[in-house]
TORKOL-4160 file (C-alpha; in steps of 0.2 Angstrom, whole numbers, padded with zeros to 4 digits, m for minus):
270
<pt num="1" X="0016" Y="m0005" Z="0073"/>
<pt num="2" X="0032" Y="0004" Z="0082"/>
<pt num="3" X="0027" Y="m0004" Z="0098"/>
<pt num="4" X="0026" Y="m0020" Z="0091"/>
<pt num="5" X="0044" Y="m0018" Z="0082"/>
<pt num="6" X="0051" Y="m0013" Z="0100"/>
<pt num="7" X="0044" Y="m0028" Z="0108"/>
<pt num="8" X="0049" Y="m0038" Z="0093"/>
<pt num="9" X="0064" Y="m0033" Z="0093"/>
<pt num="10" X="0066" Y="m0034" Z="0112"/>
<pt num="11" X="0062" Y="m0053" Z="0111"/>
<pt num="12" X="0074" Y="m0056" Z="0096"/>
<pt num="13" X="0088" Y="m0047" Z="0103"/>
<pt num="14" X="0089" Y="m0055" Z="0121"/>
<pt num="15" X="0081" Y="m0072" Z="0117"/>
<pt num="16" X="0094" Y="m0084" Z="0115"/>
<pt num="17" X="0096" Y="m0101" Z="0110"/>
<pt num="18" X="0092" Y="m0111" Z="0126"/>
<pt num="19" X="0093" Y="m0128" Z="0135"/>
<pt num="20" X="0084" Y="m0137" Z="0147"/>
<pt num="21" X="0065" Y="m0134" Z="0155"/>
<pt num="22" X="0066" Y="m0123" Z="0170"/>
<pt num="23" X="0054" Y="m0126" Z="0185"/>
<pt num="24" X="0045" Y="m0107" Z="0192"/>
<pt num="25" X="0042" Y="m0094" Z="0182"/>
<pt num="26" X="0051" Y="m0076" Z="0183"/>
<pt num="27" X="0046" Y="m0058" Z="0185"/>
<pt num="28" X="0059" Y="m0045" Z="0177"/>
<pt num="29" X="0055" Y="m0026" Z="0177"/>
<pt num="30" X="0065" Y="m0019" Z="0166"/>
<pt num="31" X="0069" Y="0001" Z="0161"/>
<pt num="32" X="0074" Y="0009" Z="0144"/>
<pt num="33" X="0085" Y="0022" Z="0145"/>
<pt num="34" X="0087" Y="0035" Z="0131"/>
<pt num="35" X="0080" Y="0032" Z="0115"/>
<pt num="36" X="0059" Y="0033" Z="0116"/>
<pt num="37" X="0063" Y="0026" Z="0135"/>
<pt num="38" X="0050" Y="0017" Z="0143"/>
<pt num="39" X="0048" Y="0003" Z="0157"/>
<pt num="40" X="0042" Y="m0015" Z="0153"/>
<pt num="41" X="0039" Y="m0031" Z="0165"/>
<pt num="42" X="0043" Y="m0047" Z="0157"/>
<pt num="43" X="0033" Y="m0062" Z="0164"/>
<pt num="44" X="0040" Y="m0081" Z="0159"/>
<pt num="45" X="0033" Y="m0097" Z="0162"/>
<pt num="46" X="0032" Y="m0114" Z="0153"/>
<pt num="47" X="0034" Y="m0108" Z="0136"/>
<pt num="48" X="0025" Y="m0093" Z="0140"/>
<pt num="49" X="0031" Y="m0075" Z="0141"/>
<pt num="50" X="0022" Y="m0060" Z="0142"/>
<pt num="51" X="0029" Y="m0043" Z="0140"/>
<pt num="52" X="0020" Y="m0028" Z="0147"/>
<pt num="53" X="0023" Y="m0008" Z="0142"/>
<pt num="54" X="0021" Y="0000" Z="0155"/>
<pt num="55" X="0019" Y="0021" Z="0155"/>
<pt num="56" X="0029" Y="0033" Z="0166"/>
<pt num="57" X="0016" Y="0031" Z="0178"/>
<pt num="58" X="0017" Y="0012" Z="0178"/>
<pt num="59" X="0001" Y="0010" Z="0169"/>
<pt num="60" X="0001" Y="m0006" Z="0157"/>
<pt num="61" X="m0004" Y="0001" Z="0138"/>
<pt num="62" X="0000" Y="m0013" Z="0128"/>
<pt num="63" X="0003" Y="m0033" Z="0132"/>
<pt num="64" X="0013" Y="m0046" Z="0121"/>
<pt num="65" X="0010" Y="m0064" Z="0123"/>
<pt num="66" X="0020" Y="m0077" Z="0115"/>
<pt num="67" X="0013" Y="m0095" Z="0117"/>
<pt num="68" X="0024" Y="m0106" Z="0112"/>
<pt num="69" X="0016" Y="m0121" Z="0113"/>
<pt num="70" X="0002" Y="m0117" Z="0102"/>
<pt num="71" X="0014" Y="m0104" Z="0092"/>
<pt num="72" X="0001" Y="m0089" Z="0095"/>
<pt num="73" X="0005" Y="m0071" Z="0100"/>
<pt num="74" X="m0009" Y="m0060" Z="0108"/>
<pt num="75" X="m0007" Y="m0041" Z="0109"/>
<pt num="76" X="m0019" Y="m0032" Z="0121"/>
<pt num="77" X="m0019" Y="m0016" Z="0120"/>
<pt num="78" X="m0025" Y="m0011" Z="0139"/>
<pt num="79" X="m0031" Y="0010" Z="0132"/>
<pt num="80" X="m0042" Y="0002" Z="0118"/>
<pt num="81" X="m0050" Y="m0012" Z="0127"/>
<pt num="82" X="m0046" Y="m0025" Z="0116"/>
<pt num="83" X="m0034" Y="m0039" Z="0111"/>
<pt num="84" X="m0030" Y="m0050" Z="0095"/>
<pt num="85" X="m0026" Y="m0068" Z="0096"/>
<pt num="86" X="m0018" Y="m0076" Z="0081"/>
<pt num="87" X="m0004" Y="m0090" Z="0075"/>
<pt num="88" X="0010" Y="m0081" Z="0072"/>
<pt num="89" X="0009" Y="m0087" Z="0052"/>
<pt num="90" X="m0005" Y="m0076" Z="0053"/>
<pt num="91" X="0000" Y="m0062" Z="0061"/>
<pt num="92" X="0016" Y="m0060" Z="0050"/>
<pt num="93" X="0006" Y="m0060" Z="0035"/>
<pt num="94" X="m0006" Y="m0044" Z="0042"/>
<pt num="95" X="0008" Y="m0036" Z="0045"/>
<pt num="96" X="0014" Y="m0040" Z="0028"/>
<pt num="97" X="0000" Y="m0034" Z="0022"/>
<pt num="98" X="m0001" Y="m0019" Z="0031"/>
<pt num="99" X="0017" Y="m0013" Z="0026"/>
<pt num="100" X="0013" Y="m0015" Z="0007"/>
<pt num="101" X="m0001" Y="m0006" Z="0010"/>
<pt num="102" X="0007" Y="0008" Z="0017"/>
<pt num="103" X="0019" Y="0006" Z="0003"/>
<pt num="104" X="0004" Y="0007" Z="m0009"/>
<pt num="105" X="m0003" Y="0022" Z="0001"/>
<pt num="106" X="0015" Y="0031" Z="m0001"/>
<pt num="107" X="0015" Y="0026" Z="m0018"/>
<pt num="108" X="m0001" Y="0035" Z="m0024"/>
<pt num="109" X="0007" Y="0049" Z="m0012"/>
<pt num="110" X="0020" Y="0052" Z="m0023"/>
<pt num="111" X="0011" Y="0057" Z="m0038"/>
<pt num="112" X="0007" Y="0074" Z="m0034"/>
<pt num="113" X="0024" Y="0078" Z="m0030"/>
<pt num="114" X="0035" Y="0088" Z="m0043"/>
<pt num="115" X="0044" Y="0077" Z="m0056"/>
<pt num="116" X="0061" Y="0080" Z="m0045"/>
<pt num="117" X="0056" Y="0077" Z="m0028"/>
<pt num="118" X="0045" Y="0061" Z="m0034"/>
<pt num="119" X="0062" Y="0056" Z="m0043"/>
<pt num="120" X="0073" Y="0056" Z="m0028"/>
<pt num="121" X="0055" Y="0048" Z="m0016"/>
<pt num="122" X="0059" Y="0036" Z="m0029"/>
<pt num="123" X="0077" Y="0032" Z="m0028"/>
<pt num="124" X="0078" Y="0030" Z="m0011"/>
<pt num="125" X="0061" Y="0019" Z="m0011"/>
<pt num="126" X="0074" Y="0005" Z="m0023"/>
<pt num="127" X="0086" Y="0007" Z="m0010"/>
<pt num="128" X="0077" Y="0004" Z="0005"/>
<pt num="129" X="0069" Y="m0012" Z="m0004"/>
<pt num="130" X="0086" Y="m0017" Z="m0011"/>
<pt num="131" X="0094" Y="m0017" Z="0005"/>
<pt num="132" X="0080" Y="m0026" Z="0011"/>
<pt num="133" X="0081" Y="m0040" Z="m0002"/>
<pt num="134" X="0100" Y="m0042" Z="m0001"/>
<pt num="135" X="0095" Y="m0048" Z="0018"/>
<pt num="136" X="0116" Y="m0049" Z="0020"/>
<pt num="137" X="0118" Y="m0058" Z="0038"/>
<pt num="138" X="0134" Y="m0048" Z="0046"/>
<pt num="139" X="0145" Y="m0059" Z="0055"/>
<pt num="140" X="0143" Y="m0062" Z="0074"/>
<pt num="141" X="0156" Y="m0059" Z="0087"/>
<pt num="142" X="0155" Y="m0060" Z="0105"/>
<pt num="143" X="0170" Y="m0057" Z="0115"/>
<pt num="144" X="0168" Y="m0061" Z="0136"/>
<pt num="145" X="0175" Y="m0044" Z="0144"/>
<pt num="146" X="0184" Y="m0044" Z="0161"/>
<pt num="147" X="0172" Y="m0032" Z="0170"/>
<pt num="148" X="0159" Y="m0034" Z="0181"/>
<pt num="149" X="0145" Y="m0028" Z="0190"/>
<pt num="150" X="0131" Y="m0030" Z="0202"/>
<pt num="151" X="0116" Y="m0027" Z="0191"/>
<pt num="152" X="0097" Y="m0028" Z="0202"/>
<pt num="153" X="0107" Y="m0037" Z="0215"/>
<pt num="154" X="0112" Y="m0051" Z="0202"/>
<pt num="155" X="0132" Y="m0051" Z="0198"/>
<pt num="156" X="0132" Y="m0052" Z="0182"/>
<pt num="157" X="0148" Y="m0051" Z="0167"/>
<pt num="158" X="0150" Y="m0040" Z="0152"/>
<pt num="159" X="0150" Y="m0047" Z="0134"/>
<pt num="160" X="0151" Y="m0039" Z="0119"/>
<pt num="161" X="0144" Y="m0042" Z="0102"/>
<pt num="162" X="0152" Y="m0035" Z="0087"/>
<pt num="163" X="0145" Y="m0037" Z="0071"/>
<pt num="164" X="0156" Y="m0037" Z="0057"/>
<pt num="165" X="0171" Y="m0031" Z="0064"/>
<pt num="166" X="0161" Y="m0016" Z="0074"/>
<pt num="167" X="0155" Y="m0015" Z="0092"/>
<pt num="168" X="0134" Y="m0018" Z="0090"/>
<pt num="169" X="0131" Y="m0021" Z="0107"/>
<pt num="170" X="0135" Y="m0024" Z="0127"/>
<pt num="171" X="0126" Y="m0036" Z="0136"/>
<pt num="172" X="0126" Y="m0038" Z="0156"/>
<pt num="173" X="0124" Y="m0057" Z="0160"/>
<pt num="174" X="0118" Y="m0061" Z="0174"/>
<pt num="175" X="0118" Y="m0082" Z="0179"/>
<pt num="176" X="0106" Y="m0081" Z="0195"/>
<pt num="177" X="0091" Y="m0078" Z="0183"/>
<pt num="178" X="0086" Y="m0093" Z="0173"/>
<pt num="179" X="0070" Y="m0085" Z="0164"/>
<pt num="180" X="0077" Y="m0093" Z="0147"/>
<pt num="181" X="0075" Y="m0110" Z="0154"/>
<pt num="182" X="0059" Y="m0109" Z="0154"/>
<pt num="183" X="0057" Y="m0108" Z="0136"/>
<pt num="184" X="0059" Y="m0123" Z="0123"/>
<pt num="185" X="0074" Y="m0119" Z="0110"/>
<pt num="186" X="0067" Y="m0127" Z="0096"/>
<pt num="187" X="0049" Y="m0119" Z="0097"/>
<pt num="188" X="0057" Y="m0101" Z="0099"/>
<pt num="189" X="0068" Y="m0107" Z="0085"/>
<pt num="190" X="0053" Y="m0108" Z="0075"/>
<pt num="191" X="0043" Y="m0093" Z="0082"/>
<pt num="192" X="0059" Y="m0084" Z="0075"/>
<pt num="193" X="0060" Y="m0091" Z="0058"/>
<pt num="194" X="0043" Y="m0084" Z="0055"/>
<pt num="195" X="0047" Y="m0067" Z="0061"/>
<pt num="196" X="0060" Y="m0067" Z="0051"/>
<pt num="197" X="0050" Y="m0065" Z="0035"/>
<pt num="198" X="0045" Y="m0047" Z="0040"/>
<pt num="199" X="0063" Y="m0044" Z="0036"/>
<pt num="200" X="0060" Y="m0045" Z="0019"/>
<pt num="201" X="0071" Y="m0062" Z="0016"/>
<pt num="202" X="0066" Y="m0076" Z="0008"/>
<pt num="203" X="0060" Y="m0091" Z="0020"/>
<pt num="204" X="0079" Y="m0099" Z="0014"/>
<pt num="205" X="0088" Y="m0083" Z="0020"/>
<pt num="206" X="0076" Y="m0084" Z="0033"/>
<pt num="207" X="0081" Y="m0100" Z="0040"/>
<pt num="208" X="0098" Y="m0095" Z="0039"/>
<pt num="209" X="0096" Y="m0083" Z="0053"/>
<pt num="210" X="0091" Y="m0098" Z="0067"/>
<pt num="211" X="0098" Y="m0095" Z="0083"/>
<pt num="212" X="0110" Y="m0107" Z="0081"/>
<pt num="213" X="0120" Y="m0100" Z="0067"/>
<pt num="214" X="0122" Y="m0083" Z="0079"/>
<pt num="215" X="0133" Y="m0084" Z="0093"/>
<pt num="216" X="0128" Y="m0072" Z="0102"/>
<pt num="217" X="0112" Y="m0084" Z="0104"/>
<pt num="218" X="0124" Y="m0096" Z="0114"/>
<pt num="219" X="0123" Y="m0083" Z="0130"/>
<pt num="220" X="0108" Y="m0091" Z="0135"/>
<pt num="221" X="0118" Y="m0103" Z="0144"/>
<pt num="222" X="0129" Y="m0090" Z="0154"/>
<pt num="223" X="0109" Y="m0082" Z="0161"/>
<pt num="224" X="0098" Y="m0067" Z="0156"/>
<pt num="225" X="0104" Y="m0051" Z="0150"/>
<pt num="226" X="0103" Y="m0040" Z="0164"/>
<pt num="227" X="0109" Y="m0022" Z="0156"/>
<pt num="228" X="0110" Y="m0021" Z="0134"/>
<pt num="229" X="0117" Y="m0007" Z="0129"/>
<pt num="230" X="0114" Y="m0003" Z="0109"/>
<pt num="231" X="0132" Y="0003" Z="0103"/>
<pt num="232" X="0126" Y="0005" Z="0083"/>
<pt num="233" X="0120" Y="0024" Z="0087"/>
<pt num="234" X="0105" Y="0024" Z="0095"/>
<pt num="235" X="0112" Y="0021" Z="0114"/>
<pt num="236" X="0099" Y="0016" Z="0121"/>
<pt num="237" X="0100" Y="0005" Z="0139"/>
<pt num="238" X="0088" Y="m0008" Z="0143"/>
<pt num="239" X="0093" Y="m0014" Z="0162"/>
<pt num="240" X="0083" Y="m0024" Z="0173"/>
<pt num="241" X="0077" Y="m0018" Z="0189"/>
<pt num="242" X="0070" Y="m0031" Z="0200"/>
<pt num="243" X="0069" Y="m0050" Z="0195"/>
<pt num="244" X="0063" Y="m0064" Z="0207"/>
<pt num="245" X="0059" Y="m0082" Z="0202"/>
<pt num="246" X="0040" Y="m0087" Z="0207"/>
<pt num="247" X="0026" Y="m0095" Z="0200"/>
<pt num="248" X="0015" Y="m0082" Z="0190"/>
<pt num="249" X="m0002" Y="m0089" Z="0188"/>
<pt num="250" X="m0011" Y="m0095" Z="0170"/>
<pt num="251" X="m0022" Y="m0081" Z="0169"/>
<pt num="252" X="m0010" Y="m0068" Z="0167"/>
<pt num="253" X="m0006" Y="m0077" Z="0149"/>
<pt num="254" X="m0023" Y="m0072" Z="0145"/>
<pt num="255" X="m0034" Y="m0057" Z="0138"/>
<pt num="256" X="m0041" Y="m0047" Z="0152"/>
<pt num="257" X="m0058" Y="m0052" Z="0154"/>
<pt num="258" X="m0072" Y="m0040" Z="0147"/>
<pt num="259" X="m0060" Y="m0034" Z="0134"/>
<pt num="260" X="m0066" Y="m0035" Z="0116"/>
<pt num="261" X="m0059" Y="m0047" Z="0104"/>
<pt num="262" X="m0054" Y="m0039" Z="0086"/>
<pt num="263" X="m0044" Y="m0050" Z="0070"/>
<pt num="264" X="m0027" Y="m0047" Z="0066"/>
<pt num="265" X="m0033" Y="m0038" Z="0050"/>
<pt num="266" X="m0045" Y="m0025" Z="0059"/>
<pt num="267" X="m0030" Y="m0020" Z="0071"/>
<pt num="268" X="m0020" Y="m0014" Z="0055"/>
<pt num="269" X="m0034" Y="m0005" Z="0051"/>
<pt num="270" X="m0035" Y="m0017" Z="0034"/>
């Protein structure tokens, strides 16, 4: 499940709102720098992309494939030999069902502790789930710096993104690579609503977090993010390190032949 928050979050936080249809698709190889780290290659196409995890060694481990067309995502994972193809509504209620689950596990956990320490589990359990249903959006600032920098060959411009008042983030824009174009708005718009729910929020507050009521979505039009830089404590750095536009054939938006086909509910181990 971390794997899949990473590249969740990875779509989330560099998808923007977008305009226009583009016309080849895009290769990006991107490396994370502190934090877990990491390298990833990010393949787009025609309301298509595909994000591969790739080890130190530049062997793929796991695959995400978002379809937006059909509104399905397929992880493969490349160690295991085998992928799960579901609607996204599907898959968000597995992993729904999973985290109450584990929730469920902790739960019966907890009752051989002493009555203190099960007492302070406890507490901070209410608060964990209260912060989770308060689902309070912060507000959104981006501010266009003045610097600049040659990123993968790409010249590309800082931005920053403060959320509420606090520096959340720098992100490297880069207008030479148009990968975002190849992606319609309003389908990723509804991919994201239905992620959303893993939050916690209520499909209302849910929809309430569309791209277009987050400014920092509005980038899209300036290109693709070419260096984030996490600011809220973490720091890690996620830079692209080659991009080319070409066209990248249907086949790599499919499960590996020979590979085994499981549910969503059998990958969670449900």
């Amino acid at each position: 499940m971390s794997s899949y928050r990473a590249v969740l979050g990875t779509i989330l936080a560099t998808t923007f709102a977008l305009s226009g249809q583009g016309w080849a698709g895009w290769v990006i190889d991107e490396v994370v720098k502190g934090g877990e780290g990491g390298r990833h290659q990010v393949l787009v196409q025609t309301n298509r992309m595909k994000t591969l995890l790739l080890s130190e060694g530049g062997k793929t481990t796991t695959a995400f494939i978002l379809d937006l067309d059909a509104q399905t995502i397929t992880q493969v994972d490349y160690e295991r030999r085998y992928y799960v193809t579901s609607t996204v509504q599907d898959y968000v209620q597995a992993m729904q069902g999973a985290m109450a689950g584990a929730m469920k596990e902790m739960q019966e956990a907890m009752k051989g502790l002493p009555p203190e320490q099960r007492k302070m589990m406890e507490e901070m359990m209410r608060s964990q789930m209260g912060q989770a249903q308060a689902c309070r959006e912060p507000r959104i600032e981006v501010r266009k710096g003045g610097q600049q920098a040659t990123i993968a060959g790409y010249p590309a411009v800082r931005y920053d993104v403060l959320a509420d008042g606090k520096l959340q983030s720098e992100l490297w824009i880069a207008k030479g690579i148009t990968a975002w174009r190849e992606l319609d708005p309003r389908k990723l718009e509804q991919f994201a609503v239905e992620m959303a729910k893993l939050s916690g929020c209520s499909p209302s507050q849910a929809q309430r977090g569309r791209f277009g009521a987050d400014p920092s979505w509005r980038l899209a039009s300036e290109g693709y993010p070419v260096r984030t830089m996490d600011r809220s404590g973490s720091g890690a750095i996620v830079e692209v390190v080659k991009a080319e536009s070409r066209t990248v054939p249907s086949v790599e938006f499919q499960p590996p032949a020979g590979f085994a086909r499981k549910t969503a509910r059998e990958m969670m181990g449900r």
